[in-house]
Each structure stands twice: as C-alpha cells, then as structure tokens.
N, C-alpha and C positions, 0 to 999 in steps of 0.2 A: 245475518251478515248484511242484507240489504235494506236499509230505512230512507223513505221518502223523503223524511228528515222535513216536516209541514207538518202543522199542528190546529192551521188556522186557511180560513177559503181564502184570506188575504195574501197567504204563503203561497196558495195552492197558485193562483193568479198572477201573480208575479213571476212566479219559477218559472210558470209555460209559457208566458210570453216572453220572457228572456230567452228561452227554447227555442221563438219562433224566428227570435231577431236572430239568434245563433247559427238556425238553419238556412236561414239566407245568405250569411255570409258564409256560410261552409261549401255552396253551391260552386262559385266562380272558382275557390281555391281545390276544391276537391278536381274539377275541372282541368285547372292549370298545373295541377303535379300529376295526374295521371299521362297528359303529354310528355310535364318533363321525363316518367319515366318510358316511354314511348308505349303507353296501353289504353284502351279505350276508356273515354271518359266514363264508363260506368263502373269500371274495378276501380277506380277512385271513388265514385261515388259508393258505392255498396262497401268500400274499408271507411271511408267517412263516417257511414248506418254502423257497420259492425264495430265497429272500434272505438265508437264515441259513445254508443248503447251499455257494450260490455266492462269498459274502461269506468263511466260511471255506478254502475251498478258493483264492478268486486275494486274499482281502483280506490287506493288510499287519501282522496282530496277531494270531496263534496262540492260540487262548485267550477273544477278544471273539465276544461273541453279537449278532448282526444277525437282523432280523426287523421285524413291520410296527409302528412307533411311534404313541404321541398325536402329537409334534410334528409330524411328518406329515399326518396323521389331520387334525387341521385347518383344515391349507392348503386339506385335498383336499373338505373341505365344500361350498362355492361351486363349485366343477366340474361335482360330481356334482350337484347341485341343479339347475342352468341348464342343461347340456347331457349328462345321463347318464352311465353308468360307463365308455361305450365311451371318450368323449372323458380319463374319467380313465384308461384301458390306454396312450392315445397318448401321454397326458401324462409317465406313467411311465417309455415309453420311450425319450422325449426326454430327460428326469430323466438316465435314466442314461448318455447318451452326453454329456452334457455334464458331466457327473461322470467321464465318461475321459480329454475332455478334458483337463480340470484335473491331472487323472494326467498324463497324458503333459505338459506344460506344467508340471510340476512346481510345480504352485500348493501341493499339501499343506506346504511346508516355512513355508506364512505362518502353520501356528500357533503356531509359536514368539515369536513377536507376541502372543499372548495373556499378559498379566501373571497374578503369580500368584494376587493378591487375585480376577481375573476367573474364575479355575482353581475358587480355594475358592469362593466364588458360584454359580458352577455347581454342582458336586457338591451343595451344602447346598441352594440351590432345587429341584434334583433329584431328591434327599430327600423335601424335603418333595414336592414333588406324587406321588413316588410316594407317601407315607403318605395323601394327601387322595383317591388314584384308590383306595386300599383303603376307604372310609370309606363309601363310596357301597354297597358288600356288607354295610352292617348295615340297610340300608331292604330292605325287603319289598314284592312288589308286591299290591295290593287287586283285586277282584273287576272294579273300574271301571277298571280299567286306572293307576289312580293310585300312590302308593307312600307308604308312613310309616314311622319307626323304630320296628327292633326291639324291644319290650318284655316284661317277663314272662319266662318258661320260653326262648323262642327266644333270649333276648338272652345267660343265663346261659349255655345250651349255647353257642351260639356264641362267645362270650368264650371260656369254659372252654375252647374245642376250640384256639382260637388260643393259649391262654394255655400247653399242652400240648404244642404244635407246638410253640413259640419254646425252654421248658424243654428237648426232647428236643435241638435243635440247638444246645442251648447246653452242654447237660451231656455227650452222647453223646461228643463230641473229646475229653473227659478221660480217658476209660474206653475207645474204642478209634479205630484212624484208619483202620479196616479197612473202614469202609463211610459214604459221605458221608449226615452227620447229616438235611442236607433231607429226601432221600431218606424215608430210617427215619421221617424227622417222617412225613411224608404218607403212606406205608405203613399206619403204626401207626397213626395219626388215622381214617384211612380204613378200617382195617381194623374201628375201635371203630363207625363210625357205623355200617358196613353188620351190622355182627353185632349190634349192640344194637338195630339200626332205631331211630337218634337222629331224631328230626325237625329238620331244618337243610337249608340248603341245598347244593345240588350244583352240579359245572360244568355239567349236563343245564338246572338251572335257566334259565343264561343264552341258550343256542339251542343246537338238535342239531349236532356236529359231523362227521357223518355225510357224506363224499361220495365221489367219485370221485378217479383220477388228473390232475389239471389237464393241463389239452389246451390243443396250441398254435391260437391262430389268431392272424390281423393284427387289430388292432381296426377296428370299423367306421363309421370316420368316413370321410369325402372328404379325401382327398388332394389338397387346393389351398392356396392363401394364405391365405384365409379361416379355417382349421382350425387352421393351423400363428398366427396371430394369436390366435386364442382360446387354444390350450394354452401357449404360448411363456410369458407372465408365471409362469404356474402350476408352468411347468417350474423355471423360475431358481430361485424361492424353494424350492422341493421341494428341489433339488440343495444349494442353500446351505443348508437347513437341514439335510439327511442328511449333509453333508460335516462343517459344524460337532460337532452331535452324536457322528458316528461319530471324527471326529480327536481332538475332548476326549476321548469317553468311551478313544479308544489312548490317553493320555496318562495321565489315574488308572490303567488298568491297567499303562502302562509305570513309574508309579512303587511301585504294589500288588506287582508284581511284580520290580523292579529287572533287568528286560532294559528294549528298545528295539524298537518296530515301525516299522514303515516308514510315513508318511505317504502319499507320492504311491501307493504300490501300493495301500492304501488305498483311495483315491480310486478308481482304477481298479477293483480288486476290487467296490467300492460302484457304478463304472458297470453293469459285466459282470451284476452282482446286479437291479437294478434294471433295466434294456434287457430281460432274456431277462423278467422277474417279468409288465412291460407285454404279453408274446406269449403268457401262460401264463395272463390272469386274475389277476392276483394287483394289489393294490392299493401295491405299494412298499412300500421300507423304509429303516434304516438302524440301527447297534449299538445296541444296549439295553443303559443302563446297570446297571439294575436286576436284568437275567437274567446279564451279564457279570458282574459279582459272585457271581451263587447258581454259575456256573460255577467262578470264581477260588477261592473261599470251599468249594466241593465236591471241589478239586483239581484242575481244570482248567486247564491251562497249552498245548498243544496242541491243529492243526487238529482235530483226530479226537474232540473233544468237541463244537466245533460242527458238525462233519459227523452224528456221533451224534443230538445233538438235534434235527438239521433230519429224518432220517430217520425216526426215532421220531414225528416230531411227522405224519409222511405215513404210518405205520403204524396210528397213535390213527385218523388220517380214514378209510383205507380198511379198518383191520379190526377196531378195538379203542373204536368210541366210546361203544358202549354200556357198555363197561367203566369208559373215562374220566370220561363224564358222570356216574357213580356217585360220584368224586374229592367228597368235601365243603370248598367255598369254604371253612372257616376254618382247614382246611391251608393252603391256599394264600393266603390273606392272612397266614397265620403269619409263613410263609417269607419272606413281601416285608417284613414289618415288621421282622424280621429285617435283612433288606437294608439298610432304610434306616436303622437304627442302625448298619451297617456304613457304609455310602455318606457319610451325614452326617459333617462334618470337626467334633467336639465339639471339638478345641485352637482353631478357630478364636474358639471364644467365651470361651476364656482368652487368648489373645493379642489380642484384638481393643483392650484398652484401651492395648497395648504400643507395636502399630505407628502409624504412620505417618496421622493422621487423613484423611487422601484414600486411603489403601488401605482403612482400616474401611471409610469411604465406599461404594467400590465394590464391595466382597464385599455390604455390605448391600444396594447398589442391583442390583446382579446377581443376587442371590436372590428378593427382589421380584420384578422385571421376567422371571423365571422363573416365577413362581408363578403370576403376573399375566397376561401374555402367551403368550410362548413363551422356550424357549431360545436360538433366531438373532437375536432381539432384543435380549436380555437381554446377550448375550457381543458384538454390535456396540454398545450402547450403554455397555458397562464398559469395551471398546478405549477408544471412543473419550473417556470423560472420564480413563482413565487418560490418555492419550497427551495430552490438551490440560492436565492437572494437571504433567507429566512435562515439555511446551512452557514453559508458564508458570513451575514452578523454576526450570527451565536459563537463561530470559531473563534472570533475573538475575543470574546468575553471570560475563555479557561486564565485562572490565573491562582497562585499559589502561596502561600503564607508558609513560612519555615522557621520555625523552636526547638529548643531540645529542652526534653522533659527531666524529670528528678532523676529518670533509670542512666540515661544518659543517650537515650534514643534520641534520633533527628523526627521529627514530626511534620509534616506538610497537610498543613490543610489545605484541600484542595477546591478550589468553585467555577463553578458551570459545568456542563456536560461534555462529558468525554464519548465522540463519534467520530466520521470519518473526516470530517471537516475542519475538527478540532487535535487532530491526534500530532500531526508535526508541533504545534505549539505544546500539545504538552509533554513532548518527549524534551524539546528545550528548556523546559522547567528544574533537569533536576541532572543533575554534575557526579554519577558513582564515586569516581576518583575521591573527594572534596567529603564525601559526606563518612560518618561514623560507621559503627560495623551491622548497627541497627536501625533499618527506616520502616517507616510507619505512616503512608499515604493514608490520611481522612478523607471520606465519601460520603461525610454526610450532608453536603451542602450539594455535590455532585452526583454523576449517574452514569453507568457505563451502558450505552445506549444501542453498539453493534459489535459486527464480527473486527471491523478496524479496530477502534478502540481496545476489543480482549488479546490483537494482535499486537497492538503500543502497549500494554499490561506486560503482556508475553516476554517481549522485544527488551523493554526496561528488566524486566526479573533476570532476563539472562546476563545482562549487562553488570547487574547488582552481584550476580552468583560471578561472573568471571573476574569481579574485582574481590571476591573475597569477601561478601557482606549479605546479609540479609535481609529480605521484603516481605513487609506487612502488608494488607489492605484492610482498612476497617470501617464498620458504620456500612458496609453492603446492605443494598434492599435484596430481597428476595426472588427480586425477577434479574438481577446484577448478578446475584449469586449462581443464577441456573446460568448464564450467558458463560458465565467464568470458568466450567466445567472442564470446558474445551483447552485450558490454560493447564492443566494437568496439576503435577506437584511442583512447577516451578514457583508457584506462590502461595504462600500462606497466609488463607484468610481468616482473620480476628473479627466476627460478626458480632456486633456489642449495639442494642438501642437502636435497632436498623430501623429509616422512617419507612414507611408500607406506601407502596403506588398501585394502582391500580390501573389496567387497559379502558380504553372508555367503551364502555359498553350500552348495548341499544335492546329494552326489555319490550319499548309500547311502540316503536316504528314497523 
C-alpha cells in the first residue's frame, strides 16, 4: 500500500528537503489553530506529526500535505470550551472513523459534483484567508497583554525581511533548481536576523514548542450515550469539513500537477489520520492547501515528502526547538505570501466578465462565504445554487413535437428531461380535451429523472383516463422504467429500442 514513490538519490533529495521547508511552515500554523481551538500549542503540534505522517503514508495523493487546520480549528472551539479537550480527543476519533467510512462507501467520488466556478471560489477564498492569517504577525503584543501594529523601525525590518524572502524564492529557480528556493529563503532570512541580532519577531515569540514524544491513551470521558450525543454533531461537521477540504485541495493538486489521486482512499487515509491523532493528543486535522503548494512548488510530488515533513516537524519538538523558535516570522510569512499568489486563480478575474453570469456569481459567492464563514459552507452553498441555476435552465429547454401516425394515434415527441423543475411546462404541453382517443408520449430524446416528474406522468394519465382516452409512454430507459413502477396501472408502457444510461460510477478512486 505504501511506496516511497523515489527511484533515484536525486528524488530521495529533493522530497526531504521539500519536507524540511514543509515543516517549517507547519510550525507557526500548527501553533496559531491550536489557540484558535483554545488548546495547547502542542495538541496542534502532535496532530500536525500525526496527521500529516499517516495522511501521507495510506492518503490517496502523493505529494498533499495534511496537518492540523483553521477550518477545523473552529468547529473545535465550542467542544473545548463546554466540555474540555478530553471530550475534543473522542471527538477526533469518532472524526475519523466516520471518515473511513465514507472511504469504504465510496462517498469521495461525489466531488466530481463540485462545478468548476465552486473549484475557483475555493482556491481564491483560500488565498485570501491565508493572506488575512498572515496579517495578524504584523501586531505586536503590549506589556497589558493587548496588541497594536507595527510601527517605526519594527515595521520596516519586518517588511524588508519578507520583502527578501519572497525576492529569493522568486529569483533563486532562475539561477538554479538545485536546492528549493523556500528553503534558501528561510535559511538566509534567518541566518541575517540571528547574525546581525535584528530585533523582529520569532516562531519562539508565539509559544515554546518544546515537548515530548506523544503518548497513547483513550481519552477520558465516560463511555455511555450521553458522551457519544454530545461529541456526535461535532464529529459529523469535523469529518465533512476535513473530507471537503482535503478532496478539493486533491483536486488543484491533481490539476497542478496533471496526475490523478484517489478520492475514497483519501477519505480513508484522512480516517486512519485522524482515529490514531484522537489516542495520541493530537487535536485532528485535514490537507493544507497552503503547505501542499510550498511542497508542489519546492518539488514535491511523492509520499516521502510528506512523510519527511511530519518527521522533521517531531524532530524541531523533541530536539531542535530552541533552534526553530530562533526561525524569524517574516520568513515565514514570506513563503505563505508567496503561496497565496501561487494558490490565488488571477485568470479568474480576466475571465470573469466572459463566462456565464450564474458562474461569476458563484466563484464570487464561494469566495465570500470562504472568507466569511468556513470553507464546508462556502462549497455546500456554491453546490447548491449552482445545481438550482443548472435546474432552472434545463426547465426550460422540455418542449414537444405532435403527429399523428398512420393508426391514427397522436404522437409527441418529446425533448429534454422531465424533473421537478421541468414538470409545470410539460403538463402545459398537452390539451386531453383536443387530442384523439390514443396518445403516445416518445422518451426517447428525454428522461424521467425523479419522483415529481413520475407524479406529472401520473397526474396527465388520470387527466387522459377522465376524458375518455388512452396513454402511451415509449422508448423508456430501464432506470425510467423502474422509477415508473410507482405510477401503478394508470399507464401503459410500450418499451421499444430504449437508449441504455448508466449512473456514473467510480471503480479506481
């Protein structure tokens, strides 16, 4: 199941230093969602190691970085507040077993459901809040515990030190491809603060990340109904938002990249990550878009860069943190701003006066309700008005052709699909009164698609029977025919030449 996926020392070289630029930016965020959820910054750090270790080794996408997230992060606020962290470790673990579920059930193949206007939305909302979580490292904290922006002498170094970092990663890929630009950024950045003793801030600033090897235990809540009702809602959204997240952010990489990952093992990888994280302390997780890129972007294409970086990032804990907390924050804000010029779809805002105004529509509103909310919000509410915008064309488009043949029957051919959206237009298609004592609806250019539509079927049959006449349906598909069952004997169906459709189906995700 697990391949290093390196063939060659040139491979092996590359992966683990993309691993190492990885783990340093996993540092400061691991750090900054374990606050938002209100828990020590080492159950962020130990679900960063857990979840970004086991994610790569059984997840479906070679190359994506997993670890502990915001969208997450603030499900998990309300848990932790009302009922402590033990009951957020249960929560986790529940997380991830119903996330294997999904795996096994082969749910990952429903994001191919997601439109692509909802695609660009995401990315670009996701952008932007990563650039707004960097924004927050230019406030200083005060002696009262309060905070104000940077001004004067701090602000200029600090600029200057990012402005330094983004230059190096941007210029160094011209000049050689021999060593990932991040990397050198933060090296070199880092090297200039500790040898000049800049005053600016460090990752030390935001809390020590100093600890041990994460040790198993069960978590310590009671084991009754009562337990399992309190973590259960907590769980669901947890799941459905790390599934979401981690399935889009496979999808920009499978197109960054022009391979294919696997959704449902995904899924599964993302249970296995999350189930072991809840026995370990660790606060959950799910892929980061943000560090999947500084990976992609560094040359990471293989497990063995996320295995790398989960490693390194339990090496900084247990031996190196007084080395890392010396790391000066505007490297690493560098590298993410970086990012999100990468991440950000800038064709979106040249094409946007092109397409389709219900697609702009939705990229804009998915971007918002990203920025705004969360991401599992944002990409269920861009579904769903794409798919009711997507309803509402198609209704229009039923329309109907009327002949009468040699027997002396009325015949309607009928075109486009017959659904909920479409069913008042096509009950105004056809006149009982007006027509002969024999009709004969063709379906073979249409399709009777739900329970509405076999109720407009229903609806017309009886219509036809109380005026004294009789109803055909011909040219049914075989999945039309089983829908129609429920239509009893008020219609008689003439099945002749029926075209064959199939569900779409998902045999290698």
């Amino acid at each position: 199941m697990f391949q290093l996926g390196c063939a060659s020392r040139a491979c092996f070289k590359n992966e683990i230093l993309s691993g190492l630029t990885v783990a340093l930016a996993l540092v400061p965020e691991a750090v900054a969602f374990a606050f938002v959820a209100g828990v020590d910054p080492l159950v962020g750090l130990y679900a960063a190691f857990m979840v970004g270790l086991l994610a790569a080794i059984f997840g479906g996408r070679p190359g994506m970085i997993s670890g502990a997230t915001g969208a997450m992060a603030v499900v998990m606020v309300a848990l932790v507040a009302e009922h402590g962290v033990q009951y957020l470790f249960a929560a986790v673990v529940l997380t991830g077993i119903i996330q294997i579920s999904a795996g096994v059930l082969k749910l990952g193949k429903f994001i191919r459901i997601v439109p692509h206007p909802v695609m660009l939305g995401f990315v670009n909302g996701l952008a932007i809040v990563i650039f707004l979580a960097q924004i927050q490292h230019f406030e200083v904290k005060l002696p009262d515990g309060g905070t104000e922006w940077m001004s004067g002498a701090a602000l200029y170094i600090f600029a200057g030190l990012i402005i330094l970092t983004m230059a190096i990663i941007h210029f160094l890929p011209k000049l050689t491809g021999a060593f990932p630009a991040s990397l050198a950024a933060i090296l070199v950045v880092s090297g200039l603060v500790i040898g000049f003793g800049l005053p600016t801030q460090t990752v030390g600033d935001l809390a020590s990340i100093k600890g041990g090897f994460p040790e198993f235990h069960i978590p310590l809540v009671p084991f009754n109904f009562e337990t399992l009702v309190i973590i259960f809602p907590y769980a669901i959204i947890l799941a459905a938002v790390g599934l979401i997240e981690s399935l889009l952010t496979l999808s920009l990489i499978d197109e960054v990249t022009n391979t294919r990952g696997r959704g449902n093992r995904e899924c599964i990888g993302q249970g296995i990550a999350n189930t072991t994280t809840g026995f370990f302390g660790g606060m959950g997780g799910c892929a980061m878009i943000g560090q999947s890129m500084i990976n992609i972007n560094s040359g990471g294409r293989q497990r063995l860069s996320g295995v790398s970086a989960a490693i390194f990032l339990l090496i900084f804990i247990l031996f190196a943190s007084p080395l890392i907390e010396k790391i000066p924050m505007a490297a690493l804000v560098g590298v993410m701003f970086i990012v999100v010029l990468a991440t950000f779809e800038w064709s979106s805002l040249r094409i946007i006066r092109k397409i389709p105004l219900t697609d702009a529509v939705v990229l804009v509103l998915v971007s918002a309700v990203t920025v705004k909310y969360d991401l599992a919000v944002a990409v269920v509410v861009g579904v769903i008005v794409s798919a009711l915008a997507f309803a509402w064309e198609h209704a229009k488009h039923i329309n109907v052709k009327g002949y009468d043949d040699e027997n002396g029957s009325r015949i309607y051919e009928l075109n486009g699909p017959l659904f909920f959206g479409s069913v008042k237009s096509f009950m105004e298609l056809f006149t009982p009164e007006d027509d002969p004592d024999d009709v004969i609806i063709e379906f073979q250019n249409s399709r009777v698609a739900d329970h509405s539509a076999i109720e407009a079927i229903d609806t017309l049959a009886e219509r036809y029977i109380k005026a004294g006449k009789s109803l055909h349906l011909r040219h049914l598909s075989a999945e039309c025919r089983q829908l129609l069952k429920n239509a009893g004997d008020l219609v008689e169906v003439n099945v002749m030449e029926d075209p064959t459709y199939h569900v779409a189906d998902d045999e290698v995700a």
